[in-house]
Biopython code that builds the backbone (N, CA, C, O; Angstrom):
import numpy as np
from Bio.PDB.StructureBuilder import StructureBuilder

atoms = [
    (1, "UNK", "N", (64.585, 82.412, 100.293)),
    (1, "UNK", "CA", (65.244, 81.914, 101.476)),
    (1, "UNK", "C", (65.313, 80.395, 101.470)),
    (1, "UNK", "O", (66.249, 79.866, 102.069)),
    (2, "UNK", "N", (64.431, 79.664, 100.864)),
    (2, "UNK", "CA", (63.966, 78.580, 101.198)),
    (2, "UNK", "C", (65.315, 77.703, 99.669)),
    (2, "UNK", "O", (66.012, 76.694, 99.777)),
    (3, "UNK", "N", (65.226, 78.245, 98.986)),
    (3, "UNK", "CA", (66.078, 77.959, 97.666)),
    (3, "UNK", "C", (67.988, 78.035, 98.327)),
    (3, "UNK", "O", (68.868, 77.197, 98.127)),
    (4, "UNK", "N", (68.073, 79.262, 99.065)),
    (4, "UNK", "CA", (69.215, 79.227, 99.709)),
    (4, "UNK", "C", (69.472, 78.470, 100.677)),
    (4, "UNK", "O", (70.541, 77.896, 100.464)),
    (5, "UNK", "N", (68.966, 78.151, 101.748)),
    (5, "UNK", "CA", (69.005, 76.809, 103.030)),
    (5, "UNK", "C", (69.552, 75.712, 102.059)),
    (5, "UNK", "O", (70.684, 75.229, 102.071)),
    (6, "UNK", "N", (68.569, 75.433, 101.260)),
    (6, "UNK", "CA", (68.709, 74.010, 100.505)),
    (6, "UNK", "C", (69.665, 73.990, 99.510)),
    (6, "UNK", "O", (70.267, 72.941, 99.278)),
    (7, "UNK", "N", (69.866, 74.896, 98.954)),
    (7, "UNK", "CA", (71.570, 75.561, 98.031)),
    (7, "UNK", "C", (72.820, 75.342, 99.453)),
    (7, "UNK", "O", (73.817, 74.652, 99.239)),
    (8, "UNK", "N", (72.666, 75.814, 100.442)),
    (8, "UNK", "CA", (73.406, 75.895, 101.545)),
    (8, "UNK", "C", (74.034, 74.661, 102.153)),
    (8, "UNK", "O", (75.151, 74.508, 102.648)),
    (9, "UNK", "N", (72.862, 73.682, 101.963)),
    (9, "UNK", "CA", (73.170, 72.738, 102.597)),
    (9, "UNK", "C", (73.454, 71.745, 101.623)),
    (9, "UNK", "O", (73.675, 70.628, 102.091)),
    (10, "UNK", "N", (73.502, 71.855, 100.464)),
    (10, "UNK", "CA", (74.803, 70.694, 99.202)),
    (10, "UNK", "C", (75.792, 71.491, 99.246)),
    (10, "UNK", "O", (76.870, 70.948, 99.003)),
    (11, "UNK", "N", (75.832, 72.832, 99.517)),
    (11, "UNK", "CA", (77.332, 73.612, 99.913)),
    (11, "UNK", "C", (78.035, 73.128, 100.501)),
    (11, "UNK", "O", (78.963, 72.525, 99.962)),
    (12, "UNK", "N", (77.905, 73.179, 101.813)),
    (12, "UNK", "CA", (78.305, 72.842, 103.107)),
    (12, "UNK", "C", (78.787, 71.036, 103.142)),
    (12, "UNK", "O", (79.750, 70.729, 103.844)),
    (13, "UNK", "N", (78.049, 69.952, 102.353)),
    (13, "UNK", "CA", (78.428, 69.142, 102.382)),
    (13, "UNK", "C", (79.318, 68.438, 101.230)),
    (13, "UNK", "O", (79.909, 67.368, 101.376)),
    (14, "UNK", "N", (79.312, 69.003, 100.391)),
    (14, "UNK", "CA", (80.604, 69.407, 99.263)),
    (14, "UNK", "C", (81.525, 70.614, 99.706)),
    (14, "UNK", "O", (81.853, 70.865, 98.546)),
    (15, "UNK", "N", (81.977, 71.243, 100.190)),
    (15, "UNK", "CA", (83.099, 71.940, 101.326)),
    (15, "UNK", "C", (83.467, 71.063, 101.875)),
    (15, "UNK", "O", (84.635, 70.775, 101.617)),
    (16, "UNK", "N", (82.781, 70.210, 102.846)),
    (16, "UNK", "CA", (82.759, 69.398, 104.412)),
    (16, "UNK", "C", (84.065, 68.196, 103.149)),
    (16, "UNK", "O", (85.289, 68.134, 103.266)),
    (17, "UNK", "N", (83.153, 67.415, 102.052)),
    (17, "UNK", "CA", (83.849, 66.704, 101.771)),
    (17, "UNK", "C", (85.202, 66.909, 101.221)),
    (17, "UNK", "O", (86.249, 66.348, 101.542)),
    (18, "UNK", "N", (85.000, 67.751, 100.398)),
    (18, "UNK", "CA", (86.532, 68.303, 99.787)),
    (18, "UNK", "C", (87.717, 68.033, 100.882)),
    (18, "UNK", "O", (88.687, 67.280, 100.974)),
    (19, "UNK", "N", (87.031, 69.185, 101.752)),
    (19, "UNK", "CA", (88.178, 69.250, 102.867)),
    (19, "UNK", "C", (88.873, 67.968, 103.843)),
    (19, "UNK", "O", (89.889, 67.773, 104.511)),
    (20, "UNK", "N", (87.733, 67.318, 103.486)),
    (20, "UNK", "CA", (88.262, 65.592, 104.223)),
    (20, "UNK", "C", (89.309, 64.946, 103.794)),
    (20, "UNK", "O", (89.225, 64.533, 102.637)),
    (21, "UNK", "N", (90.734, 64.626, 104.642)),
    (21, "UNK", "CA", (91.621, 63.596, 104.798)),
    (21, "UNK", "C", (91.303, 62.638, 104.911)),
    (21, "UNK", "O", (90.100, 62.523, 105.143)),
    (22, "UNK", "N", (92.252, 61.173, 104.816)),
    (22, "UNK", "CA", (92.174, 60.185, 105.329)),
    (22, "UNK", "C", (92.412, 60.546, 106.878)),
    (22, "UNK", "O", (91.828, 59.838, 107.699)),
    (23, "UNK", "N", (93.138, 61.482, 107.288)),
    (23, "UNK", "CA", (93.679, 61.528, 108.656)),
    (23, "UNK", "C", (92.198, 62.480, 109.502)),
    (23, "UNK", "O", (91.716, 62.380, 110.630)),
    (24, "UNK", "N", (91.930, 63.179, 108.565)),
    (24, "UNK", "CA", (90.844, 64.191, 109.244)),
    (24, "UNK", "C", (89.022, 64.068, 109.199)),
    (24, "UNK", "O", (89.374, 63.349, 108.264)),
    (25, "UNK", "N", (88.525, 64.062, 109.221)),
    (25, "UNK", "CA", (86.709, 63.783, 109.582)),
    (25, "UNK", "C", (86.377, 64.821, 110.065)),
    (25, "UNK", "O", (86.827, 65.301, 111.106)),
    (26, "UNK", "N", (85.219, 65.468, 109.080)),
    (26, "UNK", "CA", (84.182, 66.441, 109.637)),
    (26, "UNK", "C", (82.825, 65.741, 109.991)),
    (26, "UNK", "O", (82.643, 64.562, 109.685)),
    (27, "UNK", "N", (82.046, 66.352, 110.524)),
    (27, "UNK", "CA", (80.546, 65.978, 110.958)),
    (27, "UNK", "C", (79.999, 67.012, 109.509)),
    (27, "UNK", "O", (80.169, 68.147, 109.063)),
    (28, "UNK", "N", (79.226, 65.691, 109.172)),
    (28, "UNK", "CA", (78.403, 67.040, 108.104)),
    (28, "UNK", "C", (77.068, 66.627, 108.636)),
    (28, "UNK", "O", (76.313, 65.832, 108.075)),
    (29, "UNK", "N", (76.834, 67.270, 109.827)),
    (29, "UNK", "CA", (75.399, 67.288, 110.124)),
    (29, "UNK", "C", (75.128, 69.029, 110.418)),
    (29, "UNK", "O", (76.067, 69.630, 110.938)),
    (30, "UNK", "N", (74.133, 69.645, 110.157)),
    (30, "UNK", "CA", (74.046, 70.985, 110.233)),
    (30, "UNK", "C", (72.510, 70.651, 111.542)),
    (30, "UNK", "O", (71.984, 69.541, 111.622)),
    (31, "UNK", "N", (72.027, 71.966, 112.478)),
    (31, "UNK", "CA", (71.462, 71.837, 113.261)),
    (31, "UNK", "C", (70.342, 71.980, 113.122)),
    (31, "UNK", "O", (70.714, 71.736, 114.269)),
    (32, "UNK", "N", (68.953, 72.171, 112.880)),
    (32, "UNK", "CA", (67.798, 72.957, 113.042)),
    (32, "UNK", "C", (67.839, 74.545, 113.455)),
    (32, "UNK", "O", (67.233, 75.536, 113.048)),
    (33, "UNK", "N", (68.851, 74.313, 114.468)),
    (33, "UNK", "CA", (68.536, 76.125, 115.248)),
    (33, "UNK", "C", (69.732, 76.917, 114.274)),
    (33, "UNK", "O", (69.934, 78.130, 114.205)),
    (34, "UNK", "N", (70.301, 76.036, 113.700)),
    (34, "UNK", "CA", (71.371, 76.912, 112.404)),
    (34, "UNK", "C", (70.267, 77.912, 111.560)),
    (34, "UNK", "O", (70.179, 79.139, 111.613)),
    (35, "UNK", "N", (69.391, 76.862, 110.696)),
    (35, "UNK", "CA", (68.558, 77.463, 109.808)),
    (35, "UNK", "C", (67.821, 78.311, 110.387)),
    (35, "UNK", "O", (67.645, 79.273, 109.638)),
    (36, "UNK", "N", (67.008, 78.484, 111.913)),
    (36, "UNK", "CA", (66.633, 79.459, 112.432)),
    (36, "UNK", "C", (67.615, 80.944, 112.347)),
    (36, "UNK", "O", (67.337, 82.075, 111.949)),
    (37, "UNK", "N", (68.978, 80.293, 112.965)),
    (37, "UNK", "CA", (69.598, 81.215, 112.862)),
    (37, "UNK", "C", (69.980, 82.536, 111.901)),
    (37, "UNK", "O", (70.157, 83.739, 112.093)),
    (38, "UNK", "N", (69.998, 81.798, 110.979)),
    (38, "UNK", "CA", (70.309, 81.941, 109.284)),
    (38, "UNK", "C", (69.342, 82.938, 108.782)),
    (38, "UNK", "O", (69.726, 84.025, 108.351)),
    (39, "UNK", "N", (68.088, 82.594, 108.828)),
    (39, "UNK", "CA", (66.663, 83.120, 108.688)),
    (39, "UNK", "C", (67.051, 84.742, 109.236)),
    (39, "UNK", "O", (67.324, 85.794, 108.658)),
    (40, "UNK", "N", (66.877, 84.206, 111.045)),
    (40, "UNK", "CA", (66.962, 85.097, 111.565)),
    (40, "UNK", "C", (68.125, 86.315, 111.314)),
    (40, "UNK", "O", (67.746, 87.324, 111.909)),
    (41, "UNK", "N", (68.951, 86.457, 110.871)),
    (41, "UNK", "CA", (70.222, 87.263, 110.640)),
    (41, "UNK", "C", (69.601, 87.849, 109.310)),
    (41, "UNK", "O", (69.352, 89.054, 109.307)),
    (42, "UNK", "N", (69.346, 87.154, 108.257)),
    (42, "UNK", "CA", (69.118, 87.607, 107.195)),
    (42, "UNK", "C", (67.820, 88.957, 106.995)),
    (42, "UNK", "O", (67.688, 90.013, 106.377)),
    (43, "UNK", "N", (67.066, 88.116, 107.935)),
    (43, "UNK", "CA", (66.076, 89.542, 108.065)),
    (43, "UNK", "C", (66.496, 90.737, 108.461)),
    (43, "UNK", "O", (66.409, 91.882, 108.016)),
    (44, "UNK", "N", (67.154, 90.037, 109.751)),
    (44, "UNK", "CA", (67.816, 91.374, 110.480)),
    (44, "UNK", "C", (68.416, 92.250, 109.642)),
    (44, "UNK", "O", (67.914, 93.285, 109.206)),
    (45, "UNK", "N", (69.406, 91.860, 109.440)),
    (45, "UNK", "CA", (70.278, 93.099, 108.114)),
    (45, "UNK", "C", (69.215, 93.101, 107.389)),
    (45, "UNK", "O", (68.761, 94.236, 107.533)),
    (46, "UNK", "N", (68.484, 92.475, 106.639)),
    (46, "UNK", "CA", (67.340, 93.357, 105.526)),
    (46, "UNK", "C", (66.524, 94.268, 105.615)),
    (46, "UNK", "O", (66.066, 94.993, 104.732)),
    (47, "UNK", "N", (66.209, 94.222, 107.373)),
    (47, "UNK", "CA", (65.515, 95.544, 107.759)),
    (47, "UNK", "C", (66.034, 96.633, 107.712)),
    (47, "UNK", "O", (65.655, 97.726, 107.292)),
    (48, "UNK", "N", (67.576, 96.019, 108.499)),
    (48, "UNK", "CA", (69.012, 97.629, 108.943)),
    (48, "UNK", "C", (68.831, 98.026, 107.862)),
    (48, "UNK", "O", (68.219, 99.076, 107.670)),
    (49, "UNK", "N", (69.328, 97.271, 106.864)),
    (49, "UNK", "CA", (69.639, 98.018, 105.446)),
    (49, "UNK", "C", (68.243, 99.096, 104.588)),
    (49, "UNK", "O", (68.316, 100.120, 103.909)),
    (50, "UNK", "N", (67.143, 98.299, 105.013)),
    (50, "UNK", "CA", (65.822, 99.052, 104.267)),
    (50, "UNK", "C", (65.466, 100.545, 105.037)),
    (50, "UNK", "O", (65.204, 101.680, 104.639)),
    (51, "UNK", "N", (65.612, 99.873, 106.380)),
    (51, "UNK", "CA", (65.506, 101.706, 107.348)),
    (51, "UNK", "C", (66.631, 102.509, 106.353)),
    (51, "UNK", "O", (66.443, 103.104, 105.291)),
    (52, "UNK", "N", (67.857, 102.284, 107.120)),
    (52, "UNK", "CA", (68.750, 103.315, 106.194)),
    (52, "UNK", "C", (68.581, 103.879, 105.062)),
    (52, "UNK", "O", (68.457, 105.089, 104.877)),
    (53, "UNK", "N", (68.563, 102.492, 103.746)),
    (53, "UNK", "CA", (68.021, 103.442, 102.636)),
    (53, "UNK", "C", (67.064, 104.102, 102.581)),
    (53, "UNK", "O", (67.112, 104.929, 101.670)),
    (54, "UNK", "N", (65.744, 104.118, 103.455)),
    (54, "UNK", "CA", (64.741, 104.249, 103.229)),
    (54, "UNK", "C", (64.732, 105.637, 103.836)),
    (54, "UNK", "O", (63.793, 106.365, 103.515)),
    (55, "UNK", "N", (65.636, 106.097, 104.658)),
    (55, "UNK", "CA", (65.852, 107.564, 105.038)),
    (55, "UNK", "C", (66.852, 108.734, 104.153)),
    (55, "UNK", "O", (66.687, 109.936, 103.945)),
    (56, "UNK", "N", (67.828, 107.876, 103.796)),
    (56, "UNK", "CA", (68.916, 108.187, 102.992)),
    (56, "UNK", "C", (68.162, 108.743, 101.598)),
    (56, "UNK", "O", (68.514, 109.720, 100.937)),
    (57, "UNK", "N", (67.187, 107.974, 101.372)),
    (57, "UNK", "CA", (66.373, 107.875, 99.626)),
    (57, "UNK", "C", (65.078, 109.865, 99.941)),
    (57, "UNK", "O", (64.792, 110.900, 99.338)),
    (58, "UNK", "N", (64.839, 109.231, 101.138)),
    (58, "UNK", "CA", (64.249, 110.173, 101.720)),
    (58, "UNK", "C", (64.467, 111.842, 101.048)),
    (58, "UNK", "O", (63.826, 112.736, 100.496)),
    (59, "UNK", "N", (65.893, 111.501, 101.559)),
    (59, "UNK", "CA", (66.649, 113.100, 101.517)),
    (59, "UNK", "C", (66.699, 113.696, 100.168)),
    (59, "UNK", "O", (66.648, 114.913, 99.986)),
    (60, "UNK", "N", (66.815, 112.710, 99.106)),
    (60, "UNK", "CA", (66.537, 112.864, 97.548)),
    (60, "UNK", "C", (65.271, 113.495, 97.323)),
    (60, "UNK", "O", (64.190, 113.084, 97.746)),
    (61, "UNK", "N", (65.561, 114.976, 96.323)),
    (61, "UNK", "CA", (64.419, 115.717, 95.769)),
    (61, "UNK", "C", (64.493, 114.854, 94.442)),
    (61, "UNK", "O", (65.268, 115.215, 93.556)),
    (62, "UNK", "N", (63.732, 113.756, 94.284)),
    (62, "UNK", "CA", (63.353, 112.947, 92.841)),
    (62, "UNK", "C", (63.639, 114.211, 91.843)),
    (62, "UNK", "O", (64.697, 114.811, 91.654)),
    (63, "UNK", "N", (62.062, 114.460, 91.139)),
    (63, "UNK", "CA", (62.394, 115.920, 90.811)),
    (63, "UNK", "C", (63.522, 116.119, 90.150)),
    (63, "UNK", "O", (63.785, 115.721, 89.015)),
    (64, "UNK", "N", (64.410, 116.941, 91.104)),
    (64, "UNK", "CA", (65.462, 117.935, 90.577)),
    (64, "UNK", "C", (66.351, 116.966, 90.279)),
    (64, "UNK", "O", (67.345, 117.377, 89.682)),
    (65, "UNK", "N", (66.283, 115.071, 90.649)),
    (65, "UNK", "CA", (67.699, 114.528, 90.437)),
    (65, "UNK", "C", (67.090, 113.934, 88.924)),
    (65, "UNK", "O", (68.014, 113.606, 88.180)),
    (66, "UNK", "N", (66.146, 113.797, 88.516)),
    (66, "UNK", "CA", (65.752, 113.903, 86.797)),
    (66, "UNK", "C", (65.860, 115.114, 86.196)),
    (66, "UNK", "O", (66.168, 115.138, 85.004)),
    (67, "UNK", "N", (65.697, 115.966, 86.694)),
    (67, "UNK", "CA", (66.409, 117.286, 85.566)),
    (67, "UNK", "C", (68.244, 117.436, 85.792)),
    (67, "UNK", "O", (68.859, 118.189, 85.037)),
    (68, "UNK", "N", (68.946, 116.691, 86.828)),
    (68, "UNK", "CA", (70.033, 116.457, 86.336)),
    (68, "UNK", "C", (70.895, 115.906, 84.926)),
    (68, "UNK", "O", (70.535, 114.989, 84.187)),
    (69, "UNK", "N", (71.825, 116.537, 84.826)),
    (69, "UNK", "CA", (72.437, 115.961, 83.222)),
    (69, "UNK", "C", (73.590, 114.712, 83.558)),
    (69, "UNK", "O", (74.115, 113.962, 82.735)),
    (70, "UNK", "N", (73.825, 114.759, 85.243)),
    (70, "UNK", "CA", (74.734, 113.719, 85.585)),
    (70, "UNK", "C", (74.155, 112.257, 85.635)),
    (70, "UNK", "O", (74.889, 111.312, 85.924)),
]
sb = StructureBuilder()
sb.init_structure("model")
sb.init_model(0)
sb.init_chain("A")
sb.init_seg("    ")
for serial, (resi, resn, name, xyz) in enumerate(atoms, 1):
    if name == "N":
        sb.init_residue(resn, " ", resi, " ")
    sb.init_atom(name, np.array(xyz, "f"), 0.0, 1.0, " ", f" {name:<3s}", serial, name[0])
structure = sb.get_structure()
């Protein structure tokens, strides 16, 4: 996580610049409560996603899906 924020944020300010006109100006300041944010979302879906598989995987007889030939 900590490798991505900081990957994120030479992203964001190489985007920010590219996209700059003489006529146009971005703010390349990013917030504190962004990276909270960020954090926070990422877990979130990592949980959604681990319940699901983790019921879905469930339903699999291991077993019988190694004596498969598929």
């Amino acid at each position: 996580m900590l490798l991505g924020l900081v990957g994120g944020y030479f992203l964001n300010y190489f985007i920010i610049g590219t996209c700059e006109t003489d006529m146009l100006r971005f703010v390349k300041v990013i917030h504190p409560m962004s990276y909270v944010y960020s954090i926070l979302i990422t877990i979130g879906f990592t949980i959604i996603v681990n319940i699901v598989t983790y019921f879905a995987l469930k339903k699999i007889d291991m077993i019988e899906s190694l004596k498969s030939i598929e």
